[in-house]
Backbone as numpy.savetxt, mean C-alpha at the origin, in Angstrom:
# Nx Ny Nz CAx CAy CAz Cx Cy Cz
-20.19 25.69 -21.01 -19.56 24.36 -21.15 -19.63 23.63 -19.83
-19.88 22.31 -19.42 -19.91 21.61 -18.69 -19.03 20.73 -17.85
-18.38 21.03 -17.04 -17.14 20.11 -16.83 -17.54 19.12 -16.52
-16.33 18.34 -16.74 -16.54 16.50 -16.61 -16.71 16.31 -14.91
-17.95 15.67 -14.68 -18.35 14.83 -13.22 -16.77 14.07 -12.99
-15.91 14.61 -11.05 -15.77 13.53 -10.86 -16.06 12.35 -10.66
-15.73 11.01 -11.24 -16.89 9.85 -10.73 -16.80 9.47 -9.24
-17.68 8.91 -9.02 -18.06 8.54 -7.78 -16.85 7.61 -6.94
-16.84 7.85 -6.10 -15.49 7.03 -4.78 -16.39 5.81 -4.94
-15.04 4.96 -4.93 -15.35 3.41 -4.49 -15.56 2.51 -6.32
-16.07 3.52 -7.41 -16.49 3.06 -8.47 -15.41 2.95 -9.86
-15.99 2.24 -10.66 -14.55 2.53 -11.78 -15.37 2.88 -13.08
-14.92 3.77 -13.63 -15.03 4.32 -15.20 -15.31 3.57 -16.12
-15.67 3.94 -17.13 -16.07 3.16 -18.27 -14.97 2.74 -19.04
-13.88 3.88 -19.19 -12.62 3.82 -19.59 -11.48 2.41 -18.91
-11.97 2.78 -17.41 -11.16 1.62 -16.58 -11.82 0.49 -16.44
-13.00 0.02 -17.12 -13.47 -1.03 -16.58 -12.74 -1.73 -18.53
-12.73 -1.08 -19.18 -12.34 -1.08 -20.55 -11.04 -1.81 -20.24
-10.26 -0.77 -19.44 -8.39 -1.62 -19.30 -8.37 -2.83 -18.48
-9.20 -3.20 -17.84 -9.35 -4.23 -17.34 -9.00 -4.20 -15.26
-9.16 -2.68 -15.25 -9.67 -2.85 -13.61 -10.54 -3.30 -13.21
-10.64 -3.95 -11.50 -11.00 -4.23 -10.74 -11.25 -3.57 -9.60
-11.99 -3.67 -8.82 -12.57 -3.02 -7.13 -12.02 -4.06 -6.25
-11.37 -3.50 -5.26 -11.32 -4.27 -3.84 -11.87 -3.74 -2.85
-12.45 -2.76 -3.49 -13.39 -1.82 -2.31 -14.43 -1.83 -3.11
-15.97 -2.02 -2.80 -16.68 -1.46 -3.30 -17.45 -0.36 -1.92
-16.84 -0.05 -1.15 -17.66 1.33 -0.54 -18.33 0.66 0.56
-18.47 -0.92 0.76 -19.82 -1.20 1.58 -19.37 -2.29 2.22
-18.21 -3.36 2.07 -18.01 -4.47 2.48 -16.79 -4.66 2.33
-16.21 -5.50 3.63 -14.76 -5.95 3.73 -14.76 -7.62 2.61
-16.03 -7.86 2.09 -15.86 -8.96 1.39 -14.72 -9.33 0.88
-13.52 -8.68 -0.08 -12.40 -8.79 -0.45 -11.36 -9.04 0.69
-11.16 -9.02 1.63 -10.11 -8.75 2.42 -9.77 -9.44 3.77
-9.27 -10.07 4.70 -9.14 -10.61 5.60 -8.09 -10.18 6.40
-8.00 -10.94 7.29 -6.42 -10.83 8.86 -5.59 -11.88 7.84
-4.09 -11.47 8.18 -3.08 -12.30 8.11 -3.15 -13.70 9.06
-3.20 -14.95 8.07 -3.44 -16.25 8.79 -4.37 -16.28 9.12
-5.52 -15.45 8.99 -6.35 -15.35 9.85 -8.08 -15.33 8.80
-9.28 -16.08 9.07 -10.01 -15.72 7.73 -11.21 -14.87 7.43
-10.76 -14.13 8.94 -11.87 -12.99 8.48 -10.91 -11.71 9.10
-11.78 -10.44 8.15 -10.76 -9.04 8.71 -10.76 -9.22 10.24
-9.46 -8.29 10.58 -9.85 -8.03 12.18 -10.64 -6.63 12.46
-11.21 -6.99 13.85 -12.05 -5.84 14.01 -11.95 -4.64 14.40
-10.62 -4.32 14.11 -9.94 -3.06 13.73 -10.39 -2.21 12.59
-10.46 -3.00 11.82 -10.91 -2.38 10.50 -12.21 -2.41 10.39
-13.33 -0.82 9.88 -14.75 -0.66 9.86 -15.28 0.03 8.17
-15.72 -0.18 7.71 -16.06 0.02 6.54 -17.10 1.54 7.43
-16.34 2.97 6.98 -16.84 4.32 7.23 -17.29 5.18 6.37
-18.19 5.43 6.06 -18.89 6.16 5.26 -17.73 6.33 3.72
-17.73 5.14 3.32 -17.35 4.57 1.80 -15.87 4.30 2.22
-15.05 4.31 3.69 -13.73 3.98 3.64 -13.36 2.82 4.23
-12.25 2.45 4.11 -11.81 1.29 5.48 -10.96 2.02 6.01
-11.25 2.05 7.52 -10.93 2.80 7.82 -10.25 2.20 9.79
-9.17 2.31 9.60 -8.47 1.28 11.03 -8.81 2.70 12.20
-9.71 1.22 12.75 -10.32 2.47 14.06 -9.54 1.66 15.51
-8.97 0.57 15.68 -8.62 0.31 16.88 -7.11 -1.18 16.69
-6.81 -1.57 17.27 -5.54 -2.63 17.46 -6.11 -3.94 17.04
-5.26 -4.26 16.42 -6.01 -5.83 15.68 -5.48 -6.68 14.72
-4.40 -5.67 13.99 -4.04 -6.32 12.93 -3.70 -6.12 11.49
-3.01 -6.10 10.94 -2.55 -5.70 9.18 -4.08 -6.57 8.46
-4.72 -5.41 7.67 -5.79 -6.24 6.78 -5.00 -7.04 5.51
-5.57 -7.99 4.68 -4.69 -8.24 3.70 -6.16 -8.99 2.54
-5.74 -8.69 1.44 -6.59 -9.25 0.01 -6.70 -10.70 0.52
-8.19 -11.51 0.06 -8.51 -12.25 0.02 -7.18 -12.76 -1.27
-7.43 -12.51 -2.10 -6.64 -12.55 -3.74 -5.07 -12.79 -3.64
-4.09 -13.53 -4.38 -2.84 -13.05 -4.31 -2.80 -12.26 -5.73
-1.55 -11.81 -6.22 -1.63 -11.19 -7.66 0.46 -10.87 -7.35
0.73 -11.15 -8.85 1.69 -11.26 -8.72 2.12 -10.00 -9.82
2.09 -9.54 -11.08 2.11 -8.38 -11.37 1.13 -7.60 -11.90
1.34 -6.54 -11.27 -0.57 -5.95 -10.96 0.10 -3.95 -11.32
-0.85 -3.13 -11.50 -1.03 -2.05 -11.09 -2.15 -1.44 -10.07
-1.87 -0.90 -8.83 -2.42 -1.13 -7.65 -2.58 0.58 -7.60
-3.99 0.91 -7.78 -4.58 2.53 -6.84 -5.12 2.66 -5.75
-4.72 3.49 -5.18 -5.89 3.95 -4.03 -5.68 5.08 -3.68
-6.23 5.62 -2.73 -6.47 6.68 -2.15 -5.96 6.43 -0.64
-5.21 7.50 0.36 -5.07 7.19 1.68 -4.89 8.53 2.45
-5.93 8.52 3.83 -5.68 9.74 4.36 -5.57 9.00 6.17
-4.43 10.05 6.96 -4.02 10.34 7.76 -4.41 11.13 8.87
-4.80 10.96 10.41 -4.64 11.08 11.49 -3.58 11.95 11.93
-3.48 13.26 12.45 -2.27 13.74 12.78 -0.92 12.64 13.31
0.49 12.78 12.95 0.78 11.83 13.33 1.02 10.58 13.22
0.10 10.09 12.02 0.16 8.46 11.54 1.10 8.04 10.75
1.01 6.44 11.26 2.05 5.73 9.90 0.89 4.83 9.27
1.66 4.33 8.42 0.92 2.97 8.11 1.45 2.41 6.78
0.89 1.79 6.12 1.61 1.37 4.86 1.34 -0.03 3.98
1.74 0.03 3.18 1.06 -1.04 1.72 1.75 -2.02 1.54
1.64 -3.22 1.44 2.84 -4.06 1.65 2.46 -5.26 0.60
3.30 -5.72 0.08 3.15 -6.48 -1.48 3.54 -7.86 -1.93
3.05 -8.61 -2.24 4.05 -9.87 -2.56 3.92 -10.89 -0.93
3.16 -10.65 -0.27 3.06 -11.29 1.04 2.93 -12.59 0.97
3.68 -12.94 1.60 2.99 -14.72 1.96 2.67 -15.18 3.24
2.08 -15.74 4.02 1.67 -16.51 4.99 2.83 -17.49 5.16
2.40 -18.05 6.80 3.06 -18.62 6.98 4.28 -18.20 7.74
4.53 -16.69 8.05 5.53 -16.16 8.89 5.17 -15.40 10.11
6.05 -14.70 10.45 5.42 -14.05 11.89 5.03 -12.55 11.41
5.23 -12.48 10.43 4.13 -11.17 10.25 4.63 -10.91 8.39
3.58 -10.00 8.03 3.78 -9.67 6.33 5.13 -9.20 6.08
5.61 -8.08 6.87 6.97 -7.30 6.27 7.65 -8.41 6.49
7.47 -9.41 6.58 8.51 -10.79 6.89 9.18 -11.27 5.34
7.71 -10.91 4.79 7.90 -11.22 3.00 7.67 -9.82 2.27
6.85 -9.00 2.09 6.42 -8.07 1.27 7.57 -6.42 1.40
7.95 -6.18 0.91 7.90 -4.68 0.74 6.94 -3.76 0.96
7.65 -2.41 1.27 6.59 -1.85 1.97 6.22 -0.39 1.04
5.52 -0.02 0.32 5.47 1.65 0.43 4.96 1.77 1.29
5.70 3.38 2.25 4.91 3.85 3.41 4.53 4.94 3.36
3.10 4.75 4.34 2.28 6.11 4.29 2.66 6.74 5.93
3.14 7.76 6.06 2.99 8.59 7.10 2.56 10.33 7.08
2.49 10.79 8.02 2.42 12.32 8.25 4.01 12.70 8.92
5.10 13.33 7.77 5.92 12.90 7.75 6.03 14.07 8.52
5.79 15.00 9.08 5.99 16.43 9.75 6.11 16.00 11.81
5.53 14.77 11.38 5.47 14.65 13.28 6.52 12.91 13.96
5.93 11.85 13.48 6.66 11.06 13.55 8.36 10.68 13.89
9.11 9.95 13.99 10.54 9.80 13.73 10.72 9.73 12.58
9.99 8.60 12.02 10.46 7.91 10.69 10.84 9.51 9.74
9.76 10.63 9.85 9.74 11.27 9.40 11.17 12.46 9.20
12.15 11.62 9.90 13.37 12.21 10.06 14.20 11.94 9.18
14.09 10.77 8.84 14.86 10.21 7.75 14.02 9.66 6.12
14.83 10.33 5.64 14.20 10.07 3.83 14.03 8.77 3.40
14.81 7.70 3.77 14.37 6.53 3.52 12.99 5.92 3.75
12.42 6.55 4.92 11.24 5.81 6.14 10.23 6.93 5.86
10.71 7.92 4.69 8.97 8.98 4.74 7.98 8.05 3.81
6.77 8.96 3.95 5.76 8.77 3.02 6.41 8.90 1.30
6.06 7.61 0.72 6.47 6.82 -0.32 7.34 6.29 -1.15
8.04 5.85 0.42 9.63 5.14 0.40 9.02 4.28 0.30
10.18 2.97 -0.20 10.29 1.61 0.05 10.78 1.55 1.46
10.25 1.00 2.21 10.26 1.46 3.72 12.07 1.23 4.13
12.77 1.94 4.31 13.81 1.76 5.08 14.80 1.47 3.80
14.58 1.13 2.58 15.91 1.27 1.46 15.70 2.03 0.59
14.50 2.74 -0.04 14.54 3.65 -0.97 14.03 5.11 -0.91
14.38 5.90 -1.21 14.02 7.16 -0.08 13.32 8.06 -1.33
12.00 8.47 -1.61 10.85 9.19 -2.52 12.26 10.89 -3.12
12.03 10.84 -3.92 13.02 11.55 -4.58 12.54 13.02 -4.01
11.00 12.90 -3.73 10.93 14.17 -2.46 9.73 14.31 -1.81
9.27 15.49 -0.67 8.05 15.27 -0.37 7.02 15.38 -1.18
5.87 14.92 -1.43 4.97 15.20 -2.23 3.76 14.80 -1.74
3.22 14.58 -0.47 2.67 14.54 0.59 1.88 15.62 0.26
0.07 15.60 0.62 -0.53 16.82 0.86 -0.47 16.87 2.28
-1.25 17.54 3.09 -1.76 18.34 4.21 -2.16 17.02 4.87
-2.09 16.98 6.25 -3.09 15.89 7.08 -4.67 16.22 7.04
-5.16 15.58 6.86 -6.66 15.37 6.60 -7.02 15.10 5.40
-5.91 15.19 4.11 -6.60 15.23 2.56 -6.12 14.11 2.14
-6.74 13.53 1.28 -6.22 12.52 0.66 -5.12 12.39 -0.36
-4.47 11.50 -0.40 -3.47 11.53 -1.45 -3.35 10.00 -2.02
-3.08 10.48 -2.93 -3.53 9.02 -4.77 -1.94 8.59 -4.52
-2.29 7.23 -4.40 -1.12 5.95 -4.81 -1.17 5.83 -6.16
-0.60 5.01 -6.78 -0.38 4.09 -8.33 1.30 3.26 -7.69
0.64 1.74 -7.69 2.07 1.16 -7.41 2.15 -0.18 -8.22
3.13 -0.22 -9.11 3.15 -0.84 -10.04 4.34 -1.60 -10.00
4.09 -3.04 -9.89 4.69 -4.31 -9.67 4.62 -4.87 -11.40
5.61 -4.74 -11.68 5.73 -5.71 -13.05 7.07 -6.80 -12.96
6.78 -7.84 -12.70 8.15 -8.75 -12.60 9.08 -8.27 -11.24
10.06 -7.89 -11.74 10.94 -7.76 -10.23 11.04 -5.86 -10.72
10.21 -5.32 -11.66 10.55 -3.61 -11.11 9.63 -3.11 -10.71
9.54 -2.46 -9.57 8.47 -1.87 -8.97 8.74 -0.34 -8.93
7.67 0.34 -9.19 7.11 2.05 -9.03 6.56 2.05 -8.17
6.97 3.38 -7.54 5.91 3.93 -6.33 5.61 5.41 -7.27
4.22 5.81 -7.06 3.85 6.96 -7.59 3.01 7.13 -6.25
3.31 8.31 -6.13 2.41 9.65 -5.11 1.48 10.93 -5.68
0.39 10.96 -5.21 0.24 12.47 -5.73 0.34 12.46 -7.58
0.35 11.52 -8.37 0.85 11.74 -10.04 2.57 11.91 -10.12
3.46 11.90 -8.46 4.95 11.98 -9.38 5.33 10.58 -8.85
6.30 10.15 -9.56 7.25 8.78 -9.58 7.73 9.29 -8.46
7.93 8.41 -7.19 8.21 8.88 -5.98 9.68 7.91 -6.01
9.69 6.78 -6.68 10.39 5.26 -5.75 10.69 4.83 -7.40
11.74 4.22 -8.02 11.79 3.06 -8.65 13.03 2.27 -8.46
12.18 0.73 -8.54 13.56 -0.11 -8.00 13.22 -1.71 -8.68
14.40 -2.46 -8.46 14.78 -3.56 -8.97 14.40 -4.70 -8.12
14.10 -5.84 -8.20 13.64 -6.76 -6.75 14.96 -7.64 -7.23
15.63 -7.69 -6.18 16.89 -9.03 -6.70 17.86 -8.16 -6.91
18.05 -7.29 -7.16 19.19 -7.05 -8.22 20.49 -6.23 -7.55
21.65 -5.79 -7.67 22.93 -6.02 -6.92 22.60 -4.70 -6.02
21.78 -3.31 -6.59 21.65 -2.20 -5.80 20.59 -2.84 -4.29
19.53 -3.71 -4.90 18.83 -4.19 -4.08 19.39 -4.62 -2.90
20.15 -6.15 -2.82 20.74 -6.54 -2.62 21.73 -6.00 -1.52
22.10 -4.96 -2.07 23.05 -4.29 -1.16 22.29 -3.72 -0.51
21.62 -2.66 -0.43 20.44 -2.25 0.45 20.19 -2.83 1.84
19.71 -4.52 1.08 19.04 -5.26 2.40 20.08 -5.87 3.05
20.79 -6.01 2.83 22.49 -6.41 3.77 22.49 -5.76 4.76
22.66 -4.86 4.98 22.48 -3.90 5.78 21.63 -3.60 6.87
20.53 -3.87 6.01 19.16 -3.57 6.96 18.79 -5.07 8.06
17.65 -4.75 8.67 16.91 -5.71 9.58 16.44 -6.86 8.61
15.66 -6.42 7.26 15.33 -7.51 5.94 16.14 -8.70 6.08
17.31 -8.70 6.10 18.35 -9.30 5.78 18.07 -10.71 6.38
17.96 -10.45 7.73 17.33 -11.61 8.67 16.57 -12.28 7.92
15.09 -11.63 7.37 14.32 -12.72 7.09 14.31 -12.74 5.75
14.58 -14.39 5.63 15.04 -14.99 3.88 13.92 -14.80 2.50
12.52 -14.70 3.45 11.67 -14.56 1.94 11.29 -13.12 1.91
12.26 -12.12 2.16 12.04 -10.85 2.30 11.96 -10.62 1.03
11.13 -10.04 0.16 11.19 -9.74 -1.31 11.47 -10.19 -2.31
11.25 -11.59 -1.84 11.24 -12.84 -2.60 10.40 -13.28 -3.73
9.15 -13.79 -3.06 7.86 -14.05 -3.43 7.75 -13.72 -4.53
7.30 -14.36 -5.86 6.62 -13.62 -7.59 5.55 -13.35 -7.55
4.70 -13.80 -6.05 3.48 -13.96 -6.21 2.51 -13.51 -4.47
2.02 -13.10 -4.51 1.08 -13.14 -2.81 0.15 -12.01 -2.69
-0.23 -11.64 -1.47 -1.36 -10.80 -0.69 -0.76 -9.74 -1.05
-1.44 -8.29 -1.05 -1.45 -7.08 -0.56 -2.03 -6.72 0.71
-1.14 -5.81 1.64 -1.44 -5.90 3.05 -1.50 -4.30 3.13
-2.58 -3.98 4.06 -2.67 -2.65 4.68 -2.36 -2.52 5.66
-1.11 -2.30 6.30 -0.55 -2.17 7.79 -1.39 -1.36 8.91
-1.50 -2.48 10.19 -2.34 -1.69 11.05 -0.90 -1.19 12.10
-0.34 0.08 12.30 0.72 0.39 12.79 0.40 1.43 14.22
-0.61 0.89 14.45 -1.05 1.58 15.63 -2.34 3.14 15.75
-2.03 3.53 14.19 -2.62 4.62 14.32 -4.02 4.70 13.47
-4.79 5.75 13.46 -6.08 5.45 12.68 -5.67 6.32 10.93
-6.32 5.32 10.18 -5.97 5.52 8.95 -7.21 5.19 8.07
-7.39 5.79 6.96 -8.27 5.63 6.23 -7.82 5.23 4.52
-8.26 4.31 3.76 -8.38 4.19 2.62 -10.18 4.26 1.59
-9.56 4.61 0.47 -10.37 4.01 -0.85 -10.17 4.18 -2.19
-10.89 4.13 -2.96 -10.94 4.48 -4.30 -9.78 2.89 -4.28
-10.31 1.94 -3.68 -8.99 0.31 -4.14 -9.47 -0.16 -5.62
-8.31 -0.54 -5.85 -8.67 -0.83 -7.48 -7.22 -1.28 -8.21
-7.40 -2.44 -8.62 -6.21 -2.95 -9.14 -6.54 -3.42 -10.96
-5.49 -3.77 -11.47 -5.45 -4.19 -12.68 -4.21 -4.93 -12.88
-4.24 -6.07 -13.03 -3.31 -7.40 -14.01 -2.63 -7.11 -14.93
-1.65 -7.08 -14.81 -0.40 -6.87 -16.07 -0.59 -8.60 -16.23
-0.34 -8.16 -17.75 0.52 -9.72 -18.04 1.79 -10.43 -18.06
């Protein structure tokens, strides 16, 4: 008997091109993607043997595209040590993305600070919702997102488990960001609509397998 071919990185299935995914990677070009305010990527980011992959200081990449409720995959691997992170609902026009977007974050939660506290690990809502547990592989391997924005409820999935689910607006929310630094800035998780941002947080990080799909 023959087992089923994984398909190829960077590409989408017959099945997924069926549900109505999309590529923001195709393996070869930053075509999709740019700097915040800015209209071409920064040159931080290098398209590496099929990844994007942040090799130096420069800048959060972000979708050419806005999309307002979407289901969002990828793939992301880690640098001993790294942070970095996915950020949603962005708008322009401020002094930086987490100004507007939410964050799932990616780190190597074994070395870092953040990695001290459950709120700030790998596939929290950065700083208010804390991943119900680790589910993180090893540094060097990759590990599968699914983050799913429908209206104001958002999923974080890690690895295949529900890491994160939460409300945008709503009184648990709300209370959360009172608290926090968010609070300050007013279109913090606001937005129905904007960019997806790949945080450049200092360290080297790799993505692929990007690929989104449109809820209605």
């Amino acid at each position: 008997m023959l087992l089923a071919q994984e398909p190829a990185p960077n590409t989408l299935t017959a099945a997924e091109q069926r549900e109505g995914w999309q590529l923001l990677f195709d393996g070869k070009t930053l075509d999709k993607w740019r700097g915040y305010q800015r209209p071409t990527p920064p040159d931080a980011w290098r398209v590496i043997d099929g990844t994007i992959t942040r090799v130096g200081g420069g800048g959060d990449l972000m979708t050419n595209d806005q999309f307002e409720n979407f289901a969002l995959a990828l793939e992301w691997r880690l640098s001993p040590g790294g942070n970095s992170g996915i950020m949603f609902r962005v708008i322009e026009g401020l002094e930086a993305p987490y100004h507007s977007g939410p964050e799932m974050q990616i780190l190597d939660n074994a070395r870092p600070a953040d990695g001290k506290v459950r709120e700030t690990t790998a596939g929290s809502n950065y700083a208010l919702h804390a991943p119900v547990r680790d589910v993180t592989r090893p540094v060097g391997d990759w590990n599968a997102v699914r983050l799913i924005v429908n209206g104001s409820r958002v999923e974080h999935w890690l690895n295949d488990v529900q890491v994160v689910e939460y409300e945008l607006g709503s009184a648990d929310w709300l209370a959360r960001v009172k608290p926090s630094k968010f609070n300050d800035w007013p279109e913090y998780g606001r937005a129905k609509r904007g960019h997806i941002v790949l945080q450049d947080h200092g360290d080297e990080v790799a993505f692929r397998n990007l690929k989104i799909r449109v809820l209605p």
